[in-house]
TORPA-4810 file (N, C-alpha, C, O; in nm, 3 decimals):
<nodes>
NODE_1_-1.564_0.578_1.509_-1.601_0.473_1.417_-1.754_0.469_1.407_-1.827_0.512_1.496_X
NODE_2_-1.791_0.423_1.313_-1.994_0.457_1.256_-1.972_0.311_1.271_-1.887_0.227_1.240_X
NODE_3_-2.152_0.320_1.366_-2.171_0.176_1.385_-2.253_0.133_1.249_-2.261_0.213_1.155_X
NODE_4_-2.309_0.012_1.243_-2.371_-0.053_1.123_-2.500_0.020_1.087_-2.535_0.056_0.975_X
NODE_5_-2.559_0.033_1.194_-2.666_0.128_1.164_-2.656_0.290_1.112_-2.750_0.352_1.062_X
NODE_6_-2.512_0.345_1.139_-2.505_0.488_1.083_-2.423_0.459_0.963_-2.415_0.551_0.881_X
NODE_7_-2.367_0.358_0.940_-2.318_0.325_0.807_-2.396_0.306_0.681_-2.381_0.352_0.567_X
NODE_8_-2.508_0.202_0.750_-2.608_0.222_0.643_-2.738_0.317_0.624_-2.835_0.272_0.563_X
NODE_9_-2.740_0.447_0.676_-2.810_0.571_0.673_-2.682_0.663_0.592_-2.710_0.741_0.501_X
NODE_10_-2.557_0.644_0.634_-2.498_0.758_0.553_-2.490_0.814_0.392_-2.492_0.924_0.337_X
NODE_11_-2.479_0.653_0.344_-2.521_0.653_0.188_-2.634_0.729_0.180_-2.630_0.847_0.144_X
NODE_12_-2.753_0.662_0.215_-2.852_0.772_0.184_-2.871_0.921_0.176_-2.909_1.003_0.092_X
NODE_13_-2.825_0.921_0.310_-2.810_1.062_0.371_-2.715_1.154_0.287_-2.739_1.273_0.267_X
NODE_14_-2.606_1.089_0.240_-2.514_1.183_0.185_-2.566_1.163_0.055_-2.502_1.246_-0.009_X
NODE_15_-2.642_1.104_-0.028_-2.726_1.108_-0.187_-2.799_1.218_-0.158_-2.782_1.328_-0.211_X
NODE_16_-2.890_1.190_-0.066_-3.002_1.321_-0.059_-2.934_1.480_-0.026_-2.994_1.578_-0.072_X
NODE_17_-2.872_1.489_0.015_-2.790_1.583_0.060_-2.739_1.646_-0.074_-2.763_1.756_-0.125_X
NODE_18_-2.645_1.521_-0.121_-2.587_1.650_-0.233_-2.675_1.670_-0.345_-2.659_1.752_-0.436_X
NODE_19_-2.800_1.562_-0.325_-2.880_1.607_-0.428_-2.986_1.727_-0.410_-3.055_1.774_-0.500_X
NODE_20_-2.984_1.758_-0.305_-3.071_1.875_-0.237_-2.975_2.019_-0.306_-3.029_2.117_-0.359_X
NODE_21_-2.840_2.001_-0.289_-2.797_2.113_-0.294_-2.713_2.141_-0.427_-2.654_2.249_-0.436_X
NODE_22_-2.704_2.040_-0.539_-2.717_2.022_-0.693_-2.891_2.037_-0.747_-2.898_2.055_-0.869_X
NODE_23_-3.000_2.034_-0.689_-3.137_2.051_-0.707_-3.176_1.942_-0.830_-3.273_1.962_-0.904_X
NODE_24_-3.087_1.822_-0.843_-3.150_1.752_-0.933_-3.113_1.585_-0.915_-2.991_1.573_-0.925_X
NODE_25_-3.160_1.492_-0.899_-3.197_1.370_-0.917_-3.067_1.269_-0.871_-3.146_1.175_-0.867_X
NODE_26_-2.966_1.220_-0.842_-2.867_1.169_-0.873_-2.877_1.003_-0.872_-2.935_0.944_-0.780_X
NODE_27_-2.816_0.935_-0.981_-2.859_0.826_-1.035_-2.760_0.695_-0.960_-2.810_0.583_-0.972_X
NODE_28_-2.662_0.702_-0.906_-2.527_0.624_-0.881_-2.486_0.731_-0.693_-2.518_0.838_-0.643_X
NODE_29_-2.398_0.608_-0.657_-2.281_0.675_-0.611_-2.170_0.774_-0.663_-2.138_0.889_-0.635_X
NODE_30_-2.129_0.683_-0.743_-2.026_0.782_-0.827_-2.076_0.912_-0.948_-2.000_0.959_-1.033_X
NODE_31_-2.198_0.943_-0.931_-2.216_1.012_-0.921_-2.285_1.168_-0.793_-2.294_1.288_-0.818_X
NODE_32_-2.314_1.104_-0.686_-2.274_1.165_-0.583_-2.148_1.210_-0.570_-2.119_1.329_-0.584_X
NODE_33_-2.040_1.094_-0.536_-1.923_1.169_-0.538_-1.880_1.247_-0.642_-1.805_1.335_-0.600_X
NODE_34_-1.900_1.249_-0.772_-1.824_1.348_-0.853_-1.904_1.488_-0.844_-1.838_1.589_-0.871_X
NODE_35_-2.064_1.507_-0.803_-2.084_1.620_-0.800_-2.065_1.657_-0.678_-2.113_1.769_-0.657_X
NODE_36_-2.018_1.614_-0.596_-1.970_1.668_-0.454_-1.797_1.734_-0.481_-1.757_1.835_-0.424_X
NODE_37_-1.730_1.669_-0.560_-1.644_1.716_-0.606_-1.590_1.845_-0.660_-1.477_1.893_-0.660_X
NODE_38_-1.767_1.908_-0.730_-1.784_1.998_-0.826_-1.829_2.108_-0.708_-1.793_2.224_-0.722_X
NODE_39_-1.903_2.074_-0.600_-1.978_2.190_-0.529_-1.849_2.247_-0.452_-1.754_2.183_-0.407_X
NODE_40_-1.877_2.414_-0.451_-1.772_2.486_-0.427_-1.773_2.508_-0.224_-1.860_2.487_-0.140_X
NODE_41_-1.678_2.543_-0.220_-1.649_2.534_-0.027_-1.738_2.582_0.020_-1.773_2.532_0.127_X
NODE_42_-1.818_2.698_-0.031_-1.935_2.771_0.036_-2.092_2.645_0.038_-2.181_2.641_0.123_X
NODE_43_-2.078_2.561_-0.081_-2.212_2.477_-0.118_-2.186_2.360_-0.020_-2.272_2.293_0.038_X
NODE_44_-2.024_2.347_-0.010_-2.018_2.224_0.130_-1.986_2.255_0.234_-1.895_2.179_0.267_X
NODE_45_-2.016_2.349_0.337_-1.964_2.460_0.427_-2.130_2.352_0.536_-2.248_2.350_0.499_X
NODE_46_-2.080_2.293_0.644_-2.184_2.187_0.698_-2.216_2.086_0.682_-2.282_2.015_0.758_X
NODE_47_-2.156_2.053_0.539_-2.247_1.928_0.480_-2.182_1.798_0.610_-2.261_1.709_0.638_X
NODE_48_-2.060_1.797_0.672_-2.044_1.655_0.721_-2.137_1.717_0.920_-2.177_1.648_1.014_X
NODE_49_-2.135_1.810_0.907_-2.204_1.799_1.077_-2.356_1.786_1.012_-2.428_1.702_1.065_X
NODE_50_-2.405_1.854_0.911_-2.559_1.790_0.889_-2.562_1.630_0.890_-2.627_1.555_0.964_X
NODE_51_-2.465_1.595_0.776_-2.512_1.415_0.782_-2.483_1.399_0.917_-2.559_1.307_0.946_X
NODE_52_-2.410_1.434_1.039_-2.345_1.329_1.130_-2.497_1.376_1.232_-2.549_1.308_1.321_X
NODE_53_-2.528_1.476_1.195_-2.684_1.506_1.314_-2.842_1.403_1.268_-2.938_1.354_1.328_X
NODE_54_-2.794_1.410_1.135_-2.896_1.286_1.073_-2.831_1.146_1.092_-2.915_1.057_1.087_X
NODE_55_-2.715_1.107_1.110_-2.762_0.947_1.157_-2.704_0.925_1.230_-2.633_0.826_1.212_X
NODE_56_-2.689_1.015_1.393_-2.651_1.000_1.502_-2.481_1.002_1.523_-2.428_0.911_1.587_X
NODE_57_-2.429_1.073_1.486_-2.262_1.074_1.489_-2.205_1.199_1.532_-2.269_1.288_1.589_X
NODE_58_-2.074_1.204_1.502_-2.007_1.331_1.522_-1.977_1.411_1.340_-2.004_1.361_1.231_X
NODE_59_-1.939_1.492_1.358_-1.858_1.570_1.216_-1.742_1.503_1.161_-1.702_1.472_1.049_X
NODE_60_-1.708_1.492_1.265_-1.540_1.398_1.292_-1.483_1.309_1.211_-1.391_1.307_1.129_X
NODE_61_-1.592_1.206_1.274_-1.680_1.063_1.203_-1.732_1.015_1.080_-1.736_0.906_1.022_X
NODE_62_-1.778_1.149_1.054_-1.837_1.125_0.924_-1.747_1.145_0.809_-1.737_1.081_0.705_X
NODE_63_-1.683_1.249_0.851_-1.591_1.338_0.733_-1.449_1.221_0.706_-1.372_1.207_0.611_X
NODE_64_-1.458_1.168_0.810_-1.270_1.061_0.810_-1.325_0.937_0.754_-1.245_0.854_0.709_X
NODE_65_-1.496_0.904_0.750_-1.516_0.766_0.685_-1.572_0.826_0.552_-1.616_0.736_0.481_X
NODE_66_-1.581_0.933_0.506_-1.610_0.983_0.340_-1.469_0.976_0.337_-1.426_0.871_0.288_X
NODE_67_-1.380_1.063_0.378_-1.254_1.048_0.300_-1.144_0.942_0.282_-1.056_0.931_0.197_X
NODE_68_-1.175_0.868_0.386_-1.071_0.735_0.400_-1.120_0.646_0.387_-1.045_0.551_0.367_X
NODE_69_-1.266_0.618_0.391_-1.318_0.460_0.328_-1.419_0.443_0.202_-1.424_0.365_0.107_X
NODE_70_-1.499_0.553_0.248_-1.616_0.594_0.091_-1.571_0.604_-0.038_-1.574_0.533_-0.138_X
NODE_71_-1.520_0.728_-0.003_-1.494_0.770_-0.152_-1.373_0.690_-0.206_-1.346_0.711_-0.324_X
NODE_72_-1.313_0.619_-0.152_-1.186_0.538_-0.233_-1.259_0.403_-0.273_-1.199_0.298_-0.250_X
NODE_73_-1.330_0.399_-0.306_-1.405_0.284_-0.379_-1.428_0.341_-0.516_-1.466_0.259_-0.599_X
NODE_74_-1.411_0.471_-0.558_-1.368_0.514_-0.683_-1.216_0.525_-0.736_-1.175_0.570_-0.842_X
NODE_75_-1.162_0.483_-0.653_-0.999_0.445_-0.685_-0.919_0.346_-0.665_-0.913_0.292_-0.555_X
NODE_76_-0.838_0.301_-0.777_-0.769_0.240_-0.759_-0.687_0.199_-0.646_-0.644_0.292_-0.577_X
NODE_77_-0.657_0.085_-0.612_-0.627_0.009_-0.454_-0.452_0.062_-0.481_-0.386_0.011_-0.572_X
NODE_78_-0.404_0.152_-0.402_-0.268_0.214_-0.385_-0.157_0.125_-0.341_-0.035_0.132_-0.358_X
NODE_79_-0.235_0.038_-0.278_-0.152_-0.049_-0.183_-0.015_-0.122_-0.268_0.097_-0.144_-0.222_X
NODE_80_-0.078_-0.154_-0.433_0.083_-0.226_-0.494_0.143_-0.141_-0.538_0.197_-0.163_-0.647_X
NODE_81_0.159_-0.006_-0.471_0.276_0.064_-0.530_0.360_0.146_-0.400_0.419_0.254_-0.389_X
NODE_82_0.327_0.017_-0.301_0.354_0.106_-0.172_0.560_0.079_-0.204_0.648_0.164_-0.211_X
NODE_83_0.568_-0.067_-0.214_0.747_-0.062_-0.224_0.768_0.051_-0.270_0.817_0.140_-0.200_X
NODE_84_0.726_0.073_-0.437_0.794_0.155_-0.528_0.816_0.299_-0.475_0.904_0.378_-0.510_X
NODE_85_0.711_0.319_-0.375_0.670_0.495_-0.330_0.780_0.457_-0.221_0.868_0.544_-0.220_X
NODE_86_0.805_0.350_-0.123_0.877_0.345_0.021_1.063_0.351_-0.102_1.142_0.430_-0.051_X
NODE_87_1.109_0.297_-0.207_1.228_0.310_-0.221_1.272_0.458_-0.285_1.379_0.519_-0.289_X
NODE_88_1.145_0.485_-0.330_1.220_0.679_-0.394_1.211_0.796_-0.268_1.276_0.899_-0.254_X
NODE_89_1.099_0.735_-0.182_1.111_0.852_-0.063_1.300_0.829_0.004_1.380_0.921_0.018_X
NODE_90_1.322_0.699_0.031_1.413_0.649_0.100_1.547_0.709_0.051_1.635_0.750_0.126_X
NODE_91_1.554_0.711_-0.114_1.635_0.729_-0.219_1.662_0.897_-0.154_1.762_0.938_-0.095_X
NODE_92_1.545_0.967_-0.187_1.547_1.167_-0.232_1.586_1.169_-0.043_1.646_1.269_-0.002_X
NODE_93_1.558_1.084_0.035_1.606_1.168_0.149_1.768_1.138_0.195_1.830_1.160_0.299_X
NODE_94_1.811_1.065_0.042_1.911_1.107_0.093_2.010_1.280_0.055_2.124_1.322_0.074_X
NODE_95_1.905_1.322_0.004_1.994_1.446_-0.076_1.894_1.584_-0.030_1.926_1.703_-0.036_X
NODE_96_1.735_1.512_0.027_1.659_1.621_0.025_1.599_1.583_0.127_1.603_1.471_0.176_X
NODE_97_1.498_1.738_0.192_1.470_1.764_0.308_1.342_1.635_0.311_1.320_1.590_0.198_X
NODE_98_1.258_1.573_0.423_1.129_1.532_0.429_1.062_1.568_0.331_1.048_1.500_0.229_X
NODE_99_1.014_1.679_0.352_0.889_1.755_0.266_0.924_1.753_0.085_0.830_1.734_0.008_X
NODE_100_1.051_1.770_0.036_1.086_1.788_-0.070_1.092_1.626_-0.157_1.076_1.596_-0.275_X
NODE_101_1.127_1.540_-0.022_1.117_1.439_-0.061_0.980_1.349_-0.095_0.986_1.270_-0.189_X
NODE_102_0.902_1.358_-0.045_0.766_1.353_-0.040_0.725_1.368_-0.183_0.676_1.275_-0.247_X
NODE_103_0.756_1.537_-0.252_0.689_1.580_-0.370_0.773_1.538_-0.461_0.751_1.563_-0.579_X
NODE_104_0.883_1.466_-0.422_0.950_1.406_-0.536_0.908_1.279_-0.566_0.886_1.232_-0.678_X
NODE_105_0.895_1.214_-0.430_0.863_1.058_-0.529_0.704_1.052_-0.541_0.644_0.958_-0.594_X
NODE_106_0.652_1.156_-0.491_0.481_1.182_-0.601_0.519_1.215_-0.745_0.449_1.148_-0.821_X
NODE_107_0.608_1.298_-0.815_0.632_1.305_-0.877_0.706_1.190_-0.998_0.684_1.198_-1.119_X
NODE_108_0.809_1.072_-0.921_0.822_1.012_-0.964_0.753_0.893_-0.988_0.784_0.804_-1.067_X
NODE_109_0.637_0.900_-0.898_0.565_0.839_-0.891_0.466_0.861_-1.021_0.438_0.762_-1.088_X
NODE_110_0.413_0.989_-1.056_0.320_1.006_-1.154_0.435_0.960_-1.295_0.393_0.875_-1.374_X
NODE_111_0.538_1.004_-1.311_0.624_0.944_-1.440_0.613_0.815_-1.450_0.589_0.769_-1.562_X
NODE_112_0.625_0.740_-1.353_0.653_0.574_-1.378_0.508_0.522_-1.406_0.482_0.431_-1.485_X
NODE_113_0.401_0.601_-1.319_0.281_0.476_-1.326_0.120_0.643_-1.398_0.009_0.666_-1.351_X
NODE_114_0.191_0.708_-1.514_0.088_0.809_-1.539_-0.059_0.761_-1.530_-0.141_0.808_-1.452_X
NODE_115_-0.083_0.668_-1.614_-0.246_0.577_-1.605_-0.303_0.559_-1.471_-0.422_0.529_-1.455_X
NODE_116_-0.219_0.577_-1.373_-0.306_0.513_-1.217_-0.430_0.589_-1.189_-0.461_0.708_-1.195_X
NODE_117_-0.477_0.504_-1.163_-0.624_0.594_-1.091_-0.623_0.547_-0.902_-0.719_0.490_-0.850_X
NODE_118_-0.538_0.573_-0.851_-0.534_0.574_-0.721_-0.569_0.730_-0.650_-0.523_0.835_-0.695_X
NODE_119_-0.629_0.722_-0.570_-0.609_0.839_-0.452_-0.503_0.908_-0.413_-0.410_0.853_-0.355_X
NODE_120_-0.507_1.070_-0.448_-0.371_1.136_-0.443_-0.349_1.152_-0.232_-0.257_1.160_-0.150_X
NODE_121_-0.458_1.149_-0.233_-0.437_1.140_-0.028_-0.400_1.035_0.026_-0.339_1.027_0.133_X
NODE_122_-0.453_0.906_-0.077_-0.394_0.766_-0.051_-0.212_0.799_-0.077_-0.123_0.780_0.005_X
NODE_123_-0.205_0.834_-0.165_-0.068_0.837_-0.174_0.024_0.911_-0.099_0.132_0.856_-0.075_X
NODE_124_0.009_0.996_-0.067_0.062_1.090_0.053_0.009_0.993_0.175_0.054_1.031_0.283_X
NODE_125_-0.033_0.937_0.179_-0.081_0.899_0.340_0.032_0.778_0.326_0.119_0.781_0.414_X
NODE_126_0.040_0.687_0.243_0.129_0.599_0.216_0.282_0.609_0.211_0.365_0.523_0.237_X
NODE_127_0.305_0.782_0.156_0.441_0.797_0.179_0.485_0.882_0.333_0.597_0.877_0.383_X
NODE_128_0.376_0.953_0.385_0.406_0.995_0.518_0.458_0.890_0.648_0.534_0.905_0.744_X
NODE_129_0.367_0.766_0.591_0.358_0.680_0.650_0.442_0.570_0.678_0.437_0.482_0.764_X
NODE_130_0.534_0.600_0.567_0.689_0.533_0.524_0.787_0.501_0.569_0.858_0.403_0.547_X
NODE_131_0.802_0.628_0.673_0.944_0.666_0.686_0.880_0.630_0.833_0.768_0.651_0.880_X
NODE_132_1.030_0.550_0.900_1.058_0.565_1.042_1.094_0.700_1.095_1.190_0.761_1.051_X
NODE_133_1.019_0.744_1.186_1.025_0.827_1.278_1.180_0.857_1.291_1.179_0.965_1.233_X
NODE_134_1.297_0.840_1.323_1.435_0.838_1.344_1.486_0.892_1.203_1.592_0.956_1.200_X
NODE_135_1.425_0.871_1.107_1.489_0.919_0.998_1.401_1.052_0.962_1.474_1.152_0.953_X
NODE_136_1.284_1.074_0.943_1.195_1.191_0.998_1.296_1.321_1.051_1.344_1.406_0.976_X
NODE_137_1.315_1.312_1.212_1.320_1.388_1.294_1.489_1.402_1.287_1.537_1.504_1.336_X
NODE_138_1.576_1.307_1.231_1.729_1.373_1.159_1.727_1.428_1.052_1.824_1.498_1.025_X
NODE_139_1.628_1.418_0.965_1.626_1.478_0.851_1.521_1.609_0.839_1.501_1.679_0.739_X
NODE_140_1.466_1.618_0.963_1.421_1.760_0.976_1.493_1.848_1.016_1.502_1.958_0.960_X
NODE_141_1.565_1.810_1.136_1.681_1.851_1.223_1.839_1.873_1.144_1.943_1.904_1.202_X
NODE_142_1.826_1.853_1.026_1.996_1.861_0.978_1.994_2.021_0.958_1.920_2.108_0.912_X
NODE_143_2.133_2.008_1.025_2.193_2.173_0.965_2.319_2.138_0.890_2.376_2.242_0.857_X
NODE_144_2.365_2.058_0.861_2.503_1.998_0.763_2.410_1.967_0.633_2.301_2.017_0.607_X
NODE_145_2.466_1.894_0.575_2.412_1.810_0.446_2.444_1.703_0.508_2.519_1.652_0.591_X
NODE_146_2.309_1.678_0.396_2.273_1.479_0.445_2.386_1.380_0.458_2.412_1.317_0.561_X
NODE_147_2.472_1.368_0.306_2.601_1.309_0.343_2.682_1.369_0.434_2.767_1.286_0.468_X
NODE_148_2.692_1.439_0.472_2.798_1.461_0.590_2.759_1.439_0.702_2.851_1.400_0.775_X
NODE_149_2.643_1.449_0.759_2.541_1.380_0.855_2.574_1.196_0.856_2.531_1.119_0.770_X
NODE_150_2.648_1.160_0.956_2.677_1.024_0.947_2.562_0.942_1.037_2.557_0.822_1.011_X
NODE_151_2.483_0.983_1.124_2.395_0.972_1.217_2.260_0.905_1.107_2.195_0.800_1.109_X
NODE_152_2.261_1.034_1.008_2.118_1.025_0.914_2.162_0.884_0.825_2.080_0.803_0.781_X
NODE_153_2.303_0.874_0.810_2.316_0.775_0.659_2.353_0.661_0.757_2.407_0.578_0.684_X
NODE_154_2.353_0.618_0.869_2.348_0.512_0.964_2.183_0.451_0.930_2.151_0.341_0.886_X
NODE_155_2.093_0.573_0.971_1.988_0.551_1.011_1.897_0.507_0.841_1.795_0.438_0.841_X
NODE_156_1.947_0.553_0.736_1.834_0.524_0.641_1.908_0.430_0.615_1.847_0.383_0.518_X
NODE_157_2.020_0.348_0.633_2.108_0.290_0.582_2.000_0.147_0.618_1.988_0.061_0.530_X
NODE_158_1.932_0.133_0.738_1.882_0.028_0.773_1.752_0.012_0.702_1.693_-0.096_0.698_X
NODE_159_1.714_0.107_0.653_1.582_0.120_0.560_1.582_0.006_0.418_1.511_-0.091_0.392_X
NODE_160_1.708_0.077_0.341_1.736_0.020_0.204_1.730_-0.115_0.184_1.752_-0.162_0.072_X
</nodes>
């Protein structure tokens, strides 16, 4: 966790940074983040252990509070579509594996709500985050099908 004092050096630090390595001026945050967006893996290859050596941190640290608290201040708050994402994961596992289920209710997810401007990592983090463990690890573990699996339709049964 970045204490108050490396919180408020990182903004800076990460403006000057990507403006060092775009070679021109940057006016906003959100524009930091979108040309950080644009620089290719080789142009950001260091960039989070440089900032974390400039305001006293780890790589670690820096990189998990750009991606999970920074930069989602350019997106929409995910949080009111957590039911809708927790009843289609709940729904597809009953017919489909974890993983398949996952890219389905992202999918049904983009049909129902196309306009969102939420975080696609927010959203995966929200549906990983979904499922009880017990229904997880039977539904990784099936070698039958799901309905015939009475164990699995016990267990999501308490979900619905």
């Amino acid at each position: 966790m970045l204490t108050q004092l490396q919180l408020s050096k990182f903004e800076e630090v990460l403006c000057l940074t990507v403006e060092k390595l775009c070679n021109y001026k940057l006016s906003s945050n959100e524009q930091v983040y979108k040309e950080l967006q644009i620089l290719n893996i080789k142009q950001k290859k260091g960039i989070w252990n440089f900032i974390a050596q400039q305001i006293g941190s780890t790589q670690e640290q820096v990189h998990d509070y750009y991606f999970n608290t920074w930069s989602l201040q350019f997106y929409e708050d995910a949080g009111p579509y957590r039911q809708f994402l927790h009843k289609q994961l709940i729904k597809a596992l009953e017919t489909q594996t974890y993983k398949e289920a996952i890219q389905h209710s992202l999918a049904q997810f983009r049909l129902k709500y196309p306009n969102n401007k939420c975080n696609e990592r927010k959203i995966y983090q929200i549906l990983y985050q979904n499922v009880p463990k017990d229904i997880i690890e039977l539904n990784k573990t099936k070698e039958i099908s799901i309905f015939e699996n009475l164990a699995f339709q016990k267990a999501i049964n308490k979900y619905q």
